[in-house]
C-alpha positions in Angstrom: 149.5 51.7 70.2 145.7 51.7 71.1 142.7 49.6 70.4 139.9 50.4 68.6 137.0 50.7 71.0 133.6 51.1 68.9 134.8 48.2 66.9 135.2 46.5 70.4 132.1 47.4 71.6 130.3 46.7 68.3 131.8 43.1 68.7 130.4 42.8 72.3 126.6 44.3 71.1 126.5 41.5 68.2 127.9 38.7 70.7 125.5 39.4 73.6 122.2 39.0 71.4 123.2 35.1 71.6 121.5 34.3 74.5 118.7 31.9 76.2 117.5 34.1 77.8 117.2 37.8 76.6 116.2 40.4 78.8 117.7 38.5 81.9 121.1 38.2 81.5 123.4 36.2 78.8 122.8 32.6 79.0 125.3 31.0 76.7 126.1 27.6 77.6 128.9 25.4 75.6 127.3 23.3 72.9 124.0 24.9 72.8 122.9 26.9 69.2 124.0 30.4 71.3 127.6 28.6 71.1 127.8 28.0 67.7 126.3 31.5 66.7 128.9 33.3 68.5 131.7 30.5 67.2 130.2 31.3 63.8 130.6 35.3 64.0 134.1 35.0 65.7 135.2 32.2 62.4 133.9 35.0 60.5 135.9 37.9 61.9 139.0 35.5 61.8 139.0 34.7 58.5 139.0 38.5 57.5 142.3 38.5 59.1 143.9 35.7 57.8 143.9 33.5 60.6 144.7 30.0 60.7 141.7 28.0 62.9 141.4 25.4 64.9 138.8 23.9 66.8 140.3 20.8 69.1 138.1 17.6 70.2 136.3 19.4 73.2 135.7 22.4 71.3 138.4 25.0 72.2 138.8 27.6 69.6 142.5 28.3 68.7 142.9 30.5 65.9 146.6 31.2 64.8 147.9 34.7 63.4 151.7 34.2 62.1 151.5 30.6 61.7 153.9 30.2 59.2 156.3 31.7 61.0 156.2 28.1 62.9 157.7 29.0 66.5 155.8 28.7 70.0 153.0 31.0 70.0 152.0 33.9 72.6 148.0 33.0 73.2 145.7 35.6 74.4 142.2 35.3 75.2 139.8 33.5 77.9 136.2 31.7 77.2 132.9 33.2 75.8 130.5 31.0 77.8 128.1 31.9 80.7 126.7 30.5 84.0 122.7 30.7 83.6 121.2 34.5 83.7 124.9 35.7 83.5 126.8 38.9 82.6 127.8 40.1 79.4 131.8 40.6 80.4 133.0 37.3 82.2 135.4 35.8 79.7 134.0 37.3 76.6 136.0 40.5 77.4 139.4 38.5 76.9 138.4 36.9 73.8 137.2 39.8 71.5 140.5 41.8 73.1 142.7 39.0 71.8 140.2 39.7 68.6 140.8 43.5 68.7 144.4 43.5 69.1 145.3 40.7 66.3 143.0 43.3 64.1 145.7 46.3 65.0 148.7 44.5 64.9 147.9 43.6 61.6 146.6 46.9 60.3 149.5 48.7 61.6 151.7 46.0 59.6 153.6 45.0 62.7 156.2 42.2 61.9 156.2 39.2 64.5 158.5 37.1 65.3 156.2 34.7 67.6 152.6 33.5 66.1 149.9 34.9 68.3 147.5 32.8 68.7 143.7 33.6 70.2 142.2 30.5 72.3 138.0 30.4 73.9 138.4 27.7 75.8 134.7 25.0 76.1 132.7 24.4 79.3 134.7 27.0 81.2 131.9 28.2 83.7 131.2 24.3 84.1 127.2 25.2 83.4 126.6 21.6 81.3 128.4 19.1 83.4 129.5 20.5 86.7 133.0 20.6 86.1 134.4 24.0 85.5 137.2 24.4 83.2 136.6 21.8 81.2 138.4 22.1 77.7 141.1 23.7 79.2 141.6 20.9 82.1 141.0 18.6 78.3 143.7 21.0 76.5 146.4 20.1 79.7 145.8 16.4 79.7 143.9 16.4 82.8 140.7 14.1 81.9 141.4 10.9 78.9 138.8 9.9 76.7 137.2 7.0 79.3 136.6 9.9 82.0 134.9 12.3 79.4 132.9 9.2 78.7 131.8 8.8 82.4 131.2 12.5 83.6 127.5 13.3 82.8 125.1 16.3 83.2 121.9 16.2 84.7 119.9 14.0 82.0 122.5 11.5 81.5 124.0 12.6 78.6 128.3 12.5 78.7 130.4 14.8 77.6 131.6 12.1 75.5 128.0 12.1 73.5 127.3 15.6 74.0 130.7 16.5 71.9 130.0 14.2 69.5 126.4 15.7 68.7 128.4 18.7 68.7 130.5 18.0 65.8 133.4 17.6 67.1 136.1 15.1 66.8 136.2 13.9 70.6 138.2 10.8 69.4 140.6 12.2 69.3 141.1 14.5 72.6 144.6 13.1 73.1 146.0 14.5 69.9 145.2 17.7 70.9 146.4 17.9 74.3 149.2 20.8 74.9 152.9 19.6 74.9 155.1 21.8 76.7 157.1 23.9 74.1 153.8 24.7 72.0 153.3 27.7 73.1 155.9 30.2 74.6 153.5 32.4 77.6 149.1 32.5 77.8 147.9 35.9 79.0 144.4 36.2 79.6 142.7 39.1 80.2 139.3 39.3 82.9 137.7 41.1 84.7 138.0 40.6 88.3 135.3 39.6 89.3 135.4 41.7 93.0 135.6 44.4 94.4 139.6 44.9 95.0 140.5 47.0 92.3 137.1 49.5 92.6 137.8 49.7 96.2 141.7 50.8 95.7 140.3 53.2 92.7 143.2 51.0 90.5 142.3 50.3 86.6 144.7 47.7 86.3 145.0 44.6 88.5 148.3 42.3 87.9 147.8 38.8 89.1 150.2 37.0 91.0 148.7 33.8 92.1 145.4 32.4 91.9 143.8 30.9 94.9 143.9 26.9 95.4 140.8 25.3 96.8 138.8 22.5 97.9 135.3 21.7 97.8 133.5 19.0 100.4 130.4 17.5 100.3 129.2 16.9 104.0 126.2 14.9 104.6 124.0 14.4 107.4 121.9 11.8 108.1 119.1 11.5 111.3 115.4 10.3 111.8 113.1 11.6 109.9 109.6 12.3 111.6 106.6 13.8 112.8 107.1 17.8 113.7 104.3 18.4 115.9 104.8 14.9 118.0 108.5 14.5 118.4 109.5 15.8 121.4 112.9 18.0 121.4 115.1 15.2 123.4 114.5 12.8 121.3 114.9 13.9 117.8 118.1 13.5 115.5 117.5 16.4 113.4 119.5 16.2 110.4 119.0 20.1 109.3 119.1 21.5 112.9 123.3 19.2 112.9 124.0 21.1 110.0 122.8 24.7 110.7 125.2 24.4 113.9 128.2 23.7 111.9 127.0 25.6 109.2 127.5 28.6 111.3 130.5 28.1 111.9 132.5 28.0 108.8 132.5 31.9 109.0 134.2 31.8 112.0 136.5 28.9 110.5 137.8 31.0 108.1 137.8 34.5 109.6 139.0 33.9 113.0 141.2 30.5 112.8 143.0 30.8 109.5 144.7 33.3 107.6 143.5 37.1 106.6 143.8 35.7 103.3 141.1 32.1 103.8 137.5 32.4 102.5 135.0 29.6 103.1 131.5 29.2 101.8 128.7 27.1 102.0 127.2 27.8 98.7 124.8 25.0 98.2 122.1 22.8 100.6 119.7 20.2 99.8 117.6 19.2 102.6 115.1 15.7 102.1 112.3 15.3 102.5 111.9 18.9 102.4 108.8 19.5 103.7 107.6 22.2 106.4 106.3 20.0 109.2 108.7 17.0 108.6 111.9 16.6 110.6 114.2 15.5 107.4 116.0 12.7 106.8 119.3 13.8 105.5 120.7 17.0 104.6 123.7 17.5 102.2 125.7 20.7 101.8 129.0 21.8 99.9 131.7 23.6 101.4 133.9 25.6 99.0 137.4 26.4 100.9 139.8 28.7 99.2 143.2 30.6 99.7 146.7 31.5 98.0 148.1 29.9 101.2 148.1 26.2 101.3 148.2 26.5 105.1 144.8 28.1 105.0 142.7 25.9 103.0 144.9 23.1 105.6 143.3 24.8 109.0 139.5 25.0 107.9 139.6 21.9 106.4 140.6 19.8 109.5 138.2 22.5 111.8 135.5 21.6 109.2 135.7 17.5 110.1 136.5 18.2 113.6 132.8 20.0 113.9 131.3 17.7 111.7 133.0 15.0 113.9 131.7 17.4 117.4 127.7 18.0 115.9 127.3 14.1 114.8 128.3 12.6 118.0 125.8 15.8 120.1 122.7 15.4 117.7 123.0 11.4 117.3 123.5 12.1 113.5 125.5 10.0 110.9 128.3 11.5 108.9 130.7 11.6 105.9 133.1 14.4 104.5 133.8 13.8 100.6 136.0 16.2 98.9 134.6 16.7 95.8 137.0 18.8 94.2 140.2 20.4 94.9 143.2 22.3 93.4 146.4 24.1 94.0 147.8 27.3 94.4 149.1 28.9 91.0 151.9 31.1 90.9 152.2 33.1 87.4 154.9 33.9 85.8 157.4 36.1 87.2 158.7 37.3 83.4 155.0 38.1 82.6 154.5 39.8 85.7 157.3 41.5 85.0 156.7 42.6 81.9 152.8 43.5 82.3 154.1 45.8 85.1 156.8 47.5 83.5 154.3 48.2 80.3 151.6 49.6 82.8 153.8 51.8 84.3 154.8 53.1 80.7 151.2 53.4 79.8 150.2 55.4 83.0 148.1 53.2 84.6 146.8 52.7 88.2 147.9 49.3 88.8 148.2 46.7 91.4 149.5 43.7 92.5 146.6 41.2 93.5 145.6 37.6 93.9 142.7 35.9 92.3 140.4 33.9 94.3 138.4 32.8 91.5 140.1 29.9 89.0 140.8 30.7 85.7 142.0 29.1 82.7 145.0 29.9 82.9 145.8 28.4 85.9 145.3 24.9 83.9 148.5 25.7 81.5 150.7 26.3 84.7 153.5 23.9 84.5 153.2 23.9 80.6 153.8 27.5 79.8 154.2 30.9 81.4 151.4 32.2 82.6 149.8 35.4 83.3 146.8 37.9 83.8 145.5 41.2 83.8 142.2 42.3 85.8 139.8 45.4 85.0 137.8 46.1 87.7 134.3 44.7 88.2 131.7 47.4 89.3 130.3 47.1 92.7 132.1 43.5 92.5 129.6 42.1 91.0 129.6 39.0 88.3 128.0 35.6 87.3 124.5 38.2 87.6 123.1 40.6 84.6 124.5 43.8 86.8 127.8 42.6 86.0 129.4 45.5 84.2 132.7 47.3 83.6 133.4 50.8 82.2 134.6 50.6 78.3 137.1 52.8 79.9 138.2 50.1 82.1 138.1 47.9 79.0 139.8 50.0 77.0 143.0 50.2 79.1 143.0 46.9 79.9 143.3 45.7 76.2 145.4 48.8 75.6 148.2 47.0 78.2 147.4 43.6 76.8 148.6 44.8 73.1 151.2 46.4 74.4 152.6 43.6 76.1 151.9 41.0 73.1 153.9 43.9 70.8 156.8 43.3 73.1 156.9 39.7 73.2 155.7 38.6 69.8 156.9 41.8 67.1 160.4 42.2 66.4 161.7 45.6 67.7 161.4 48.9 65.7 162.9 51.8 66.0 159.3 53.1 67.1 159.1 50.5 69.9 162.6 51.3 71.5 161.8 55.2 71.6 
């Protein structure tokens, strides 16, 4: 059983005209009129096939095909928002393959005996208030009403307020958190977002865990002063503290953790920012990732130890505030099971890999079975209008995905068992 890729593609032309910002890159925020648009063409497309729909308090979609049938759903799909000056694939690809394959399971009159039901989850890419994963951290019970209330974006507004404006019933967010039953496995589709499965020539990546992390805000504080008459011994040079242990959380990662530890320093704000003033205070975010616990561990406590090291050398004052953190995810052994078994029937290049990026899906662990697939991301790139991936690529990807969903959800044919 196949797809149908010009519809697919057709789906992916009318969705990526929704944009801030046309001619560089999709910028699709959650909330903003190029949300609703695209919620409006995807209600429209559901409602030719029947499906029962759902929008929840912080504006996940979940759109139900086989509801009657009232038993724990398989869900398929991913988000359809974007970072600023984005690509066109990054979560969207999941959501109009959940689309695609509801479309042939119903045209080839398949009889379930599980709902499927397709989910976009809100404020994945974090682009309003900072937070990534937001209606899917909402959807697992992971933020009440009061915090929503609290957590602002850059003008002030909550996500409280900004919901509300919205439409939507933010009241009542509780109601609509997940129970654990509700839904029997989530399988999202992505692409990968590196450069793994290029690099391994492999069509098909089959994710095993996905990467836990933690994210510190380090600041630096020193005398701020004249450039030109400030001699060298006795400055306390905020910027010049954190270049030196900038520097080093390369070698943190690469040399005293694990092959699989990445760290990044991603982020600097230096005050007052001006060419011949020695600044004040610098701030900087270190973003510490790995599918080993033990990793993340080491370059954390090598992180403070330097921070510790540079304060006391530079006559600096410091603080280390983790900002945000989470834990390794392992997925579903059944679904990684049964994803591999159908890609080997299929005939596709596959392998086993870990994500270092969080997904949604990571969110339901601990509430369902989780799993996902990966198509491969050209050159590696994403989050940047070169991302791209082959409607080949595409096409086998959602090809495994419906084949999978048959298995679980449609009662057994003769035709299947062949």
């Amino acid at each position: 059983m196949e797809i149908n890729l010009s519809r697919l593609m057709n789906d992916f032309e009318n969705i990526i005209g929704f944009t801030s910002t046309p001619g560089n890159g999709c910028t699709r925020f959650s909330y903003s009129k190029e949300d609703r648009r695209v919620r409006e063409y995807l209600f429209a497309r559901m409602v030719e096939l029947g499906m029962d729909i759902k929008v929840d308090a912080i504006g996940n979609i979940r759109a139900t095909y086989g509801k009657e049938l009232n038993r724990p759903s398989i869900m398929i799909g991913s988000h359809h928002d974007t970072v600023k000056n984005g690509g066109k694939y990054d979560g969207l690809t999941g959501v109009l393959a959940a689309l695609e394959i509801i479309r042939v399971l119903k045209e080839e009159k398949e009889e379930l005996q599980q709902p499927i039901e397709l989910v976009s989850f809100a404020e994945e890419e974090g682009s309003n208030f900072g937070i990534t994963m937001l209606g899917s951290k909402v959807f697992a019970g992971k933020y009440n009403l009061e915090e929503l209330k609290a957590i602002k974006n850059s003008e002030g507004k909550s996500v409280y307020e900004t919901a509300k404006d919205f439409g939507l019933e933010i009241d009542q967010a509780e109601r609509d958190i997940l129970q654990r039953g509700e839904i029997d496995a989530m399988i999202e589709l992505h692409i990968e977002q590196g450069q793994i499965l290029e690099s391994q020539q492999k069509s098909i990546g089959i994710v095993q865990a996905i990467a836990g992390m933690r994210t510190y805000k380090v600041t630096i504080e020193g005398d701020s002063n004249h450039a030109g008459t400030t001699p060298m011994d006795l400055r306390s040079d905020p910027l010049a503290g954190a270049a030196e242990i900038i520097s080093q959380v390369r070698k943190m990662a690469k040399y005293d953790a694990l092959p699989s530890t990445v760290a990044t320093v991603g982020k600097i704000e230096c005050r007052p920012n001006i060419p011949n003033v020695i600044p004040q205070k610098v701030e900087f975010y270190v973003d510490i990732r790995d599918v080993e616990a033990k990793g993340v561990k080491i370059v954390s406590g090598k992180l403070a130890q330097k921070v510790e090291e540079v304060s006391d050398e530079f006559s600096l004052k410091s603080t280390i505030e983790l900002v945000g953190k989470s834990s390794t995810v392992e997925l579903s052994s059944r679904l990684i099971e049964k994803i591999e078994e159908t890609a080997i029937e299929k005939g596709f290049d596959h392998l086993k890999l870990n994500s270092g990026a969080v997904h949604d899906t990571a969110m339901l662990s601990g509430l369902t079975d989780i799993g996902m697939i990966f198509i491969p991301s050209k050159g590696g790139k994403s989050h940047c209008p070169e991302e791209y991936t082959s409607e080949k690529d595409i096409k086998e990807g959602c090809d495994l995905l419906l084949n999978v969903v048959r298995k679980l959800a449609c009662k057994k044919t003769e035709k299947q068992k062949i």
